[in-house]
Phi, psi and omega in degrees: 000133182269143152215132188224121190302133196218149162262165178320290187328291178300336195283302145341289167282015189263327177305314177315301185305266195335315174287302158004286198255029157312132204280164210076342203289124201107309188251323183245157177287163166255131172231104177252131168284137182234087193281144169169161166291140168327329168290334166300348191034040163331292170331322192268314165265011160272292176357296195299316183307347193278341184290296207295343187274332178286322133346337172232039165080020210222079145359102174252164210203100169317055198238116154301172196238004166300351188241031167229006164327149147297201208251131175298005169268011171249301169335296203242044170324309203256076173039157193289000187239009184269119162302333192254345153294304150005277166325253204284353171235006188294324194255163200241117191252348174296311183284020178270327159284323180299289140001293217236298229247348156283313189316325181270039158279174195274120179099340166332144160309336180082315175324139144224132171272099173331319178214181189221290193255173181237113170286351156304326183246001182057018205217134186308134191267357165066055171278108187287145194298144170263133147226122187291125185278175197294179200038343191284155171244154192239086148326096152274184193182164226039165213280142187069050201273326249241163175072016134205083158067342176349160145283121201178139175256348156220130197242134170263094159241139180233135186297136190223137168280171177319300240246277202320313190278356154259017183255317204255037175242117179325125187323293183334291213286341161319333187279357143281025166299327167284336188300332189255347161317292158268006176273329172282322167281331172247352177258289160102073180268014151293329180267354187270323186297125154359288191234106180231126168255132173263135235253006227288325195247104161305318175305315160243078178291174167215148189255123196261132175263118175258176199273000000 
């Protein structure tokens, strides 16, 4: 295993590149993940990517997967502050599948619903359905995607040690510190992931290359 320092800048179009020569690419949708805690900002590079794929001809579609919570009286059952409900009951990833990522199957509607729930307000955010034309690719985004069955032609994870992410997770947001604690112990989503970059400096990521 390699790890070799890229800037934000290069780390984009090398993604931009990958998803490009993804088989199918063009023609059939594409669905990629960019996983990672929010201190990592999975958000900030699905984004950066919808330019350079549209340049290369291939329509890109954003969804955070924060507008895919379950409802708060399952979330937050066990109280507001449980790590292992976190882990295990925050994202409703059957309607994510159903939603955003079986429609861009091969013969699919092509239809996705951007959000579902507003997780601020508990209440359906009433989003009208996108239909991703044939080549677009489907940005998901946020923590903890990886270790379940999702459907995806490409998975991103970007990496935080212990000590960045708990440096760069807002004081509130700590008690989900054991949750991503066990998302490392039980999933292990630097070896599962496709592409995994470590994320500890945003400014200077690096890309671990396996043989």
């Amino acid at each position: 295993m390699q790890v070799r320092p890229i800037s934000p800048e290069k780390l984009t179009e090398l993604l931009a590149e990958r998803i490009a020569a993804l088989p199918g690419a063009g023609g059939r949708h594409l669905r990629v993940a960019v996983d990672g805690a929010d201190a990592a900002r999975p958000g900030e590079l699905a984004d950066a990517l919808v330019e350079p794929l549209r340049l290369r001809g291939l329509p890109a579609l954003r969804v955070p997967a924060a507008g895919f919570l379950r409802p708060a009286s399952i979330r937050l059952e066990y109280g507001h502050r449980d790590a292992d409900a976190f882990h295990d009951l925050w994202l409703d990833d059957g309607a994510l599948a159903r939603e955003v990522l079986d429609p861009l199957e091969p013969g699919g509607s092509g239809r996705v619903l951007p959000s579902l729930r507003d997780p601020a307000t508990d209440r359906s955010t009433r989003a009208p359905y996108v239909r991703l034309p044939p080549g677009g690719v489907l940005l998901l985004d946020g923590p903890m995607l990886l270790g379940r069955w999702l459907p995806l032609e490409l998975t991103v994870h970007l990496a935080l040690s212990p000590a960045a992410l708990a440096r760069r997770t807002p004081e509130e947001e700590r008690w989900t510190l054991p949750a991503f604690a066990r998302y490392e112990e039980e999933t292990g989503p630097a070896e599962a992931a496709d592409l995994t970059v470590r994320m500890d400096d945003p400014r200077h990521p690096a890309l671990v290359e396996r043989p």
